[in-house]
C-alpha positions in Angstrom: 151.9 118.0 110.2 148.8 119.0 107.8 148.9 116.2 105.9 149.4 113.9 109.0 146.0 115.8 110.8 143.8 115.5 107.6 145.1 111.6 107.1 144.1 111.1 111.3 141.1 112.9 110.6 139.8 110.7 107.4 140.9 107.3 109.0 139.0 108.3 112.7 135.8 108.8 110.8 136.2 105.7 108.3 137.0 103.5 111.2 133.7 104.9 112.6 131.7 104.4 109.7 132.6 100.8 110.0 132.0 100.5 113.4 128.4 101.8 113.0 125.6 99.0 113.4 124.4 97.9 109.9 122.4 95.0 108.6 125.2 92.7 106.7 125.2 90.0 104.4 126.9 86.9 105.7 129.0 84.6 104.0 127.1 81.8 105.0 129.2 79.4 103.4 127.5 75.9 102.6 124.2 77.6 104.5 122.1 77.4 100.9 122.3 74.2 98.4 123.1 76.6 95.7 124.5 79.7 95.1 121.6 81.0 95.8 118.0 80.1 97.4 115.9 78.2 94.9 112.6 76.5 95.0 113.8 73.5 96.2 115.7 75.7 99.2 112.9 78.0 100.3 113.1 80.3 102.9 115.2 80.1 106.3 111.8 79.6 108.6 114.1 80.5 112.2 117.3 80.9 113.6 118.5 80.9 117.0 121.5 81.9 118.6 123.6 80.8 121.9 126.0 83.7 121.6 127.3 85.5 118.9 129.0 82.6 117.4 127.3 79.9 117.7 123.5 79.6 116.1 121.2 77.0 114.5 119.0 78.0 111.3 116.3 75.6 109.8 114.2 75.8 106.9 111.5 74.3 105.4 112.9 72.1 102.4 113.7 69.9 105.5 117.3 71.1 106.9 119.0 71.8 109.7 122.1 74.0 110.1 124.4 74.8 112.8 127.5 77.8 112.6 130.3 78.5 115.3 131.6 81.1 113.8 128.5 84.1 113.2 127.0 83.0 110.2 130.7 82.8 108.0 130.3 79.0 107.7 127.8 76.6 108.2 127.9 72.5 108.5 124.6 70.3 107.9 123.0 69.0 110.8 119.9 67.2 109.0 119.1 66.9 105.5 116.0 64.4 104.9 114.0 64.6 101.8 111.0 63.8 103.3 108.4 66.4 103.9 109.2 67.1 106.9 109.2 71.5 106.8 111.3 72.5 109.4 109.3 75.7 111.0 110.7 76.3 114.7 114.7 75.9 116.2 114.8 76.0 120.2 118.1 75.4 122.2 118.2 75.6 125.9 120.5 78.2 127.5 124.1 76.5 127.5 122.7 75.3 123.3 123.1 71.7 125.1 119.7 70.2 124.1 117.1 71.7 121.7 113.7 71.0 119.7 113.2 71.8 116.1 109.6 71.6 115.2 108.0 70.8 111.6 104.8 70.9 109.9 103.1 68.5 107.3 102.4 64.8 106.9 105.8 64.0 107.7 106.2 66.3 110.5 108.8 65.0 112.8 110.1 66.6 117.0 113.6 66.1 116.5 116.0 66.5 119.7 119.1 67.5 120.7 121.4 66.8 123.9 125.0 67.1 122.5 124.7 70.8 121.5 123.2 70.0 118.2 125.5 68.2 116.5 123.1 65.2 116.3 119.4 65.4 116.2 117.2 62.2 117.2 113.4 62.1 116.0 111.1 62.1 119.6 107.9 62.5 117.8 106.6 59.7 119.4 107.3 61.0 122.6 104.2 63.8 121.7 101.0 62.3 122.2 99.0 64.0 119.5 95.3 62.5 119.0 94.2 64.6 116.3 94.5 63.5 112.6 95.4 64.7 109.1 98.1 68.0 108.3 98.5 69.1 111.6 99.1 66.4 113.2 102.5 67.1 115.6 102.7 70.0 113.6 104.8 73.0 115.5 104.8 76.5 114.7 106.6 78.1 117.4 109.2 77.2 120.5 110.4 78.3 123.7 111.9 77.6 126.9 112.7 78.6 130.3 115.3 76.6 132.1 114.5 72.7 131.7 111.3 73.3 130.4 110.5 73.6 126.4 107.2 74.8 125.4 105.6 74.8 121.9 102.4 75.9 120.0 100.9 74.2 116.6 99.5 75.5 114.5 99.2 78.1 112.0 96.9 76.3 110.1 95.1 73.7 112.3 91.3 73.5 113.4 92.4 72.3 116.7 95.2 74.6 118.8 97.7 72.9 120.7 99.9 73.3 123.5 102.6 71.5 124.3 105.0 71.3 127.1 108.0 69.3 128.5 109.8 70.2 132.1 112.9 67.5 131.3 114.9 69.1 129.0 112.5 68.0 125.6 112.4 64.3 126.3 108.6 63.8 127.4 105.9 66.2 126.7 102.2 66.5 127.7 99.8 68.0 124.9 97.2 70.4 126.0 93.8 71.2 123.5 93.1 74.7 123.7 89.4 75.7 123.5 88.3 76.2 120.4 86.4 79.1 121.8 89.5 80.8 122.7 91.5 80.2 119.5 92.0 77.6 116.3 95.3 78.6 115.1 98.8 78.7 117.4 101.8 80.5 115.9 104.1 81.5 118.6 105.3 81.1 122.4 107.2 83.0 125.0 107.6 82.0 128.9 109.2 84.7 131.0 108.8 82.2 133.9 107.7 78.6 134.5 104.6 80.3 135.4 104.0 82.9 133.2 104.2 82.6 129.5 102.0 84.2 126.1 100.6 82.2 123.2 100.0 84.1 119.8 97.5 83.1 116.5 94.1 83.6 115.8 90.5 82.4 116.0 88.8 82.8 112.5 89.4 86.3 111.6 90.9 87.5 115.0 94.2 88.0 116.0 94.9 86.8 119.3 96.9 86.9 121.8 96.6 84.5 125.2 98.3 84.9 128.8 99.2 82.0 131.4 99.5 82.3 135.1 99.8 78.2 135.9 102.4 77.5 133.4 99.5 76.6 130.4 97.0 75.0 132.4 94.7 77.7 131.9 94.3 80.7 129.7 93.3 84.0 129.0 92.7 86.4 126.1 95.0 89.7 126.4 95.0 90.9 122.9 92.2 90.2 119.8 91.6 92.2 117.0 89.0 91.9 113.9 90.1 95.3 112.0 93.2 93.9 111.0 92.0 90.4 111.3 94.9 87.5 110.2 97.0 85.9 113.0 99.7 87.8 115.5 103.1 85.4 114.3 105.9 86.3 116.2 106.1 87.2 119.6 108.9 88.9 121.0 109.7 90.5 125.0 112.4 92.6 125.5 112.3 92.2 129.3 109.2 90.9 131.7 107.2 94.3 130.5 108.5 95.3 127.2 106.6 93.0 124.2 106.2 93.4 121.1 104.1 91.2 118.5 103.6 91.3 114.5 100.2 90.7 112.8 100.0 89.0 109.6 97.1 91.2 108.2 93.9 89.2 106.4 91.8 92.6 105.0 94.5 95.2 104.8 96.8 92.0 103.4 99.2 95.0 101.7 99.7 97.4 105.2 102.1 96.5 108.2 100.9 96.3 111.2 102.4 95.1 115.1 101.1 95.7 118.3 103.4 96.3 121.7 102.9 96.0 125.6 104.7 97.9 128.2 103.0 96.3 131.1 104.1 92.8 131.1 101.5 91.8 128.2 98.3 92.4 130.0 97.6 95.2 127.6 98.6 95.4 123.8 98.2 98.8 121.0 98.3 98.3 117.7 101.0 100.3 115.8 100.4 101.3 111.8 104.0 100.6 110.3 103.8 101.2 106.4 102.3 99.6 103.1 104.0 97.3 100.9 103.9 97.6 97.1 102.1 94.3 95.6 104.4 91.6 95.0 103.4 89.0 92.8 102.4 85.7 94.5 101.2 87.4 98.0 101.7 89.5 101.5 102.2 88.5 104.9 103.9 91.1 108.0 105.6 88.3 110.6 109.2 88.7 111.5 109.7 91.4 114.4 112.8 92.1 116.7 113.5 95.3 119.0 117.0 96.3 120.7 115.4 98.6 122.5 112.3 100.0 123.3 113.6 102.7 120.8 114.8 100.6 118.1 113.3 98.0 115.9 112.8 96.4 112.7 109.4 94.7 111.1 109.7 92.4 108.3 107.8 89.5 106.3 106.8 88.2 103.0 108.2 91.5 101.0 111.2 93.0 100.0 113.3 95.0 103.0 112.7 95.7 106.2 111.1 98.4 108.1 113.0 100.2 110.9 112.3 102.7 113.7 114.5 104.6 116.1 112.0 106.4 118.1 109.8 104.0 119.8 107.6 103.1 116.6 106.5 106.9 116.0 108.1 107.0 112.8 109.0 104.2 110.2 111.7 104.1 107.5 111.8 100.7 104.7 115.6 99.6 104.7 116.1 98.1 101.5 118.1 95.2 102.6 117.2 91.3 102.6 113.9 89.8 101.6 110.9 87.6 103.5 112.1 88.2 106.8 110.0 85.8 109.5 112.2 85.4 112.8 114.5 88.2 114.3 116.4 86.8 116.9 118.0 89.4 119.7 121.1 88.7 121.7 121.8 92.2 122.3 122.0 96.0 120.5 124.9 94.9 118.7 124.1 91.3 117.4 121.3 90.4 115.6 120.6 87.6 113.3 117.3 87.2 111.3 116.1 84.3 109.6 114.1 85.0 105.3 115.5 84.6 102.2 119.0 84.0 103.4 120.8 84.9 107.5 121.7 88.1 108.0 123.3 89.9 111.1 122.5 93.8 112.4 125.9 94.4 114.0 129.2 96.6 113.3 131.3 95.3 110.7 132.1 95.6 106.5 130.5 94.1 103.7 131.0 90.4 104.6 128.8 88.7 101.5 127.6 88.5 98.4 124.4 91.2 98.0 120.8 89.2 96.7 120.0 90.2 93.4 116.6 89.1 93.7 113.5 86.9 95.4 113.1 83.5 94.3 110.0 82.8 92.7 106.6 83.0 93.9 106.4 79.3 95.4 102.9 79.4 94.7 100.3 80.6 92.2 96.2 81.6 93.1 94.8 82.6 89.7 92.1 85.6 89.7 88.5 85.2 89.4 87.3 84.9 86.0 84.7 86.8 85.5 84.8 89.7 88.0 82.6 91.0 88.7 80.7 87.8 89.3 78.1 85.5 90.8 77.0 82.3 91.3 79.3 79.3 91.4 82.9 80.9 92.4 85.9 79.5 90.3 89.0 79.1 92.3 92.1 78.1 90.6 95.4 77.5 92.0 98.9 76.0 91.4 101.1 74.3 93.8 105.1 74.1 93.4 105.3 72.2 96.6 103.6 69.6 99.1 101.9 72.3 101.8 99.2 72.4 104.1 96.6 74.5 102.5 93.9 76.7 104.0 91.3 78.1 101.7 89.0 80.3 102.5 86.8 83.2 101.1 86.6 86.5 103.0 84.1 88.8 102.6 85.8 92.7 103.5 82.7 94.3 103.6 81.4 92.3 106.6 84.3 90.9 108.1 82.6 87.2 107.8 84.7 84.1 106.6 83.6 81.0 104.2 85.7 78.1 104.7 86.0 76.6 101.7 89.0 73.3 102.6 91.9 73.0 105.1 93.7 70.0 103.7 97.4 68.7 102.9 98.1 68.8 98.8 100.9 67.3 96.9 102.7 69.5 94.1 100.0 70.2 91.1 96.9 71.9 90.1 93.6 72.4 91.8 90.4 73.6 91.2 87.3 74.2 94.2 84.5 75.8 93.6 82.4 78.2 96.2 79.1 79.0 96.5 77.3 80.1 99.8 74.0 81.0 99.5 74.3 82.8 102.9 76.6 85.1 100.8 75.8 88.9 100.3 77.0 90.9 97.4 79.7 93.1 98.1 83.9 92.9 97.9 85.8 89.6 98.6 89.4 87.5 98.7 90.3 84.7 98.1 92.9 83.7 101.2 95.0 81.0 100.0 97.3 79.7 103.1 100.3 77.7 102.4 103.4 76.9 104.6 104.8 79.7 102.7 103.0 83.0 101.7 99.4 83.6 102.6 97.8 84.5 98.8 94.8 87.0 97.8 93.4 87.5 95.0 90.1 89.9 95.0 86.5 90.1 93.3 83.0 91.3 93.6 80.1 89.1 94.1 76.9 90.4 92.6 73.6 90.0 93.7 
């Protein structure tokens, strides 16, 4: 009977061990093109899920993924090799119809109304009048019954807004004031009324409300300490919201802002500090259960978690480049970065990364530094990418454009040299459809 209460005892609190909500590797069998994520896989931009079963992943060496079975096995939905660069996966509620959005040349508005098992390109359907990389360009999706919304683009001069109120099959574009903001990242609706745009104007984070379902907007949130772009939006009901901020001067510290009034009023929370990883920084996936519990991730190694409200933070070491966290409840999670993973109950379901795939791209240092004059900047491309170049001065918070352009694969070389300048500490900001780059110097008088 001893023997029988100790053996009871050890299997009650194994089973419990097991049932305890972890972050798991999936199978996700057929998911990547290898064994493993490559450079000519790249990272899995979004995911989004109709239950616990059945989901959609995309990423941005052009393919699109479906699984109906949490994450164990995946079938190929779309596989072009033209540029196209998935970004953005949105299904409506029953996962009948859906909008994946692209950026690039090539970017293509591919629909859905047969669940997603075939995918028909609409982008003509978008009337789009501006020219060059961002042209139909979409960064972020959302809906609200019959009605898809989306936002373009992280990298774009001119913001965009689009919306359709048929299911995704005819859209009207609406130009945001440059004024207001430049770049668009993400989208939420919580009604067809009311609904939040996130991104940034020059060096300020942003964050814009709508009353009259995007006719008109309005600046809740904007912040030029941080600087960089708020990329993922996230609300846990109509007054819970959270928000992460890809950071342009403190490029190595975590940062994400919440709301607890509906997203009228936004404070920005410190998370941590990454150690330097070779190739670059960026904070952008965020996902809460609760208003207790969440996770911050992005462009580094791990994710960060807190379980009391964002008071305290601990770095899980689990996963890498972490960009959308998609919620279904406490106990199913799924998050799109270097491969899917699931926060859930459950065992060891997959094969643990050994490491991050290569930097994708390469922004040489400043030769000399200190120095002055005509600015050398030198930098490699693996891959076709929209590009935003730019030189930041930290000590005044001021930004020199420098070229926003689409490149093909192979090396380039600008030079910079603003006589408006003043001495002091600078970055260079290389932006790619990837990983924002820095590398720093001094300019001397």
């Amino acid at each position: 009977m001893k023997y029988t209460a100790l053996i009871m005892l050890f299997l009650l609190l194994h089973t419990k061990s097991i049932a305890q909500n972890h972050w798991l590797y999936l199978p996700n069998n057929n998911l990547q093109k290898g064994s493993a994520i490559t450079d000519t896989e790249r990272r899995f931009e979004d995911v989004y899920f109709i239950d616990t079963v059945t989901g959609f992943a995309v990423t941005l060496s052009n393919r699109l993924l479906k699984t109906i079975d949490g994450g164990i096995n995946w079938s190929v939905k779309n596989d072009t090799s033209a540029d196209v660069f998935f970004r953005s996966i949105e299904m409506s509620d029953n996962g009948q119809y859906g909008i994946a959005g692209s950026l690039g040349l090539n970017a293509s508005v591919l629909r859905t109304s047969d669940y997603g098992e075939t995918w028909q390109n609409i982008t003509t359907n978008i009337s789009d009048t501006t020219t060059g990389a961002s042209r139909h360009n979409i960064c972020g999706l959302a809906h609200f019954g019959d009605a898809f919304y989306g936002v373009g683009s992280w990298g774009s001069t001119t913001a965009k807004f689009f919306r359709s109120i048929d299911k995704g099959a005819t859209w009207q574009t609406k130009y945001m004031d440059t004024n207001l903001v430049k770049n668009l990242v993400d989208v939420v609706f919580l009604s067809p009324d009311t609904g939040f745009i996130s991104g940034a104007r020059g060096h300020e984070s942003i964050v814009l409300k709508t009353i009259d379902g995007g006719a008109n907007w309005v600046k809740v949130f904007g912040d030029t300490t941080i600087g960089g772009k708020i990329w993922k939006l996230q609300f846990l009901d109509n007054r819970i919201a959270y928000a992460s901020i890809e950071p342009l001067f403190s490029h190595d510290t975590v940062n994400m802002i919440y709301s607890y009034d509906g997203g009228d009023n936004w404070t920005i929370v410190h998370v941590g500090k990454i150690a330097t990883k070779p190739g670059g920084w960026g904070t952008q996936g965020v996902g809460f259960v609760k208003a207790a519990k969440g996770w911050v991730g992005g462009y580094f190694d791990g994710i960060f978690e807190t379980t009391d409200s964002g008071k305290t933070w601990n770095h899980i070491s689990f996963g890498y480049d972490f960009n959308r966290i998609f919620v279904i409840d406490s106990n199913h999670v799924f998050a799109g970065g270097h491969s899917v993973y699931k926060y859930g109950s459950g065992i060891f379901t997959g094969v643990k990364e050994t490491g991050i795939s290569n930097p994708p791209h390469i922004l040489y240092p400043v030769s000399p530094n200190p120095t002055k004059g005509n600015v050398k900047i030198e930098f490699d491309l693996k891959r076709s990418t929209n590009v935003v170049l730019d030189v930041v001065s930290m000590d005044s918070r001021h930004i020199f454009p420098v070229t926003n352009v689409f490149l093909n694969p192979g090396h380039y070389t600008y030079y910079w040299n603003d006589i408006e300048a003043q001495p002091g500490n600078y970055i260079i900001w290389l932006g790619t459809n990837e990983i924002p780059i820095v590398q720093k110097f001094v300019l001397l008088e």
